[in-house]
C-alpha positions as CSV (number, residue, x, y, z in Angstrom):
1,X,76.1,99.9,102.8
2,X,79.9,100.4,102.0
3,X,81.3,99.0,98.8
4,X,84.7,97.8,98.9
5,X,87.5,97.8,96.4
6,X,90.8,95.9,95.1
7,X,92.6,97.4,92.1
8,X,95.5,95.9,90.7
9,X,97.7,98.4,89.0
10,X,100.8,96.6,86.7
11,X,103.4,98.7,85.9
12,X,105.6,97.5,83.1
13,X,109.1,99.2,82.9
14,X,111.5,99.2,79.7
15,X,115.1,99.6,80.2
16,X,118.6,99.4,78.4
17,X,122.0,98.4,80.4
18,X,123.6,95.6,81.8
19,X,121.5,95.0,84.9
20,X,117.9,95.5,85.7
21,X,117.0,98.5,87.6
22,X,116.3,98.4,91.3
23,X,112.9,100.4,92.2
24,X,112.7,101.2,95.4
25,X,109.0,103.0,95.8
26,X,106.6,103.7,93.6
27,X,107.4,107.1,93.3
28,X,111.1,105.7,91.8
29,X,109.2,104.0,89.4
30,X,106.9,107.0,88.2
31,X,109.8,108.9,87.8
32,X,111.6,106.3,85.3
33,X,108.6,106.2,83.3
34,X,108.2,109.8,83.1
35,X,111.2,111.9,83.8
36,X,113.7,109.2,83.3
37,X,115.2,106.7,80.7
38,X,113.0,104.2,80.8
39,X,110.0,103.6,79.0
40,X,106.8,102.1,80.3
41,X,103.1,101.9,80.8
42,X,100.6,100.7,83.7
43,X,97.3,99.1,83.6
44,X,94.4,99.0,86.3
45,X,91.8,95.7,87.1
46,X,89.5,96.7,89.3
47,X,87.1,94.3,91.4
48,X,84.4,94.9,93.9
49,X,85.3,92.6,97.1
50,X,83.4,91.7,99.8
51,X,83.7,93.5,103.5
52,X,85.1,90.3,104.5
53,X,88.0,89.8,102.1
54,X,88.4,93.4,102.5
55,X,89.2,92.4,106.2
56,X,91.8,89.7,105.1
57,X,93.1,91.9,102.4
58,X,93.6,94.8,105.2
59,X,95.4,92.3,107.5
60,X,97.4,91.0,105.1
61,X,99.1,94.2,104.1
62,X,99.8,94.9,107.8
63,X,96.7,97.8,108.0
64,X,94.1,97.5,110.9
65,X,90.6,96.5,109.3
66,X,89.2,99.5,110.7
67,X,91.4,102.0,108.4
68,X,88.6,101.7,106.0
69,X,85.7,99.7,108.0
70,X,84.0,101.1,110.3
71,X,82.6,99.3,112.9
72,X,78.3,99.5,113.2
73,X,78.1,101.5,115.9
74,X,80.9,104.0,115.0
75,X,78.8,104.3,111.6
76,X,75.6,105.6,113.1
């Protein structure tokens, strides 16, 4: 049986000016924190979900279920 997993990674970004940055991608924001002026640091939760709210997780970020789901059949 497939085990299914949600991590929430929290990037927190210190800068200096007169306006906050605007990140675009996380890739914009790994280069800030390492390459560029800004300082920062990220934390990870991680928690086990069921296949279920993996579904509604799936769906609600606009992926089709069966990116990481497979259906009983296609499993065998």
């Amino acid at each position: 049986m497939a085990r299914y997993w949600k991590s929430l990674i929290t990037a927190t970004v210190l800068t200096e000016g007169d306006e906050p940055p605007t990140f675009d991608t996380l890739a914009h924001v790994h280069e800030a924190i390492t390459d560029g002026e800004s300082s920062g640091q990220w934390t990870q939760q991680d928690a086990e979900v069921t296949e279920q709210t993996m579904r509604e997780l799936l769906l609600a970020q606009g992926s089709d279920p069966n990116f990481l789901i497979l259906e009983e059949e296609e499993a065998l």
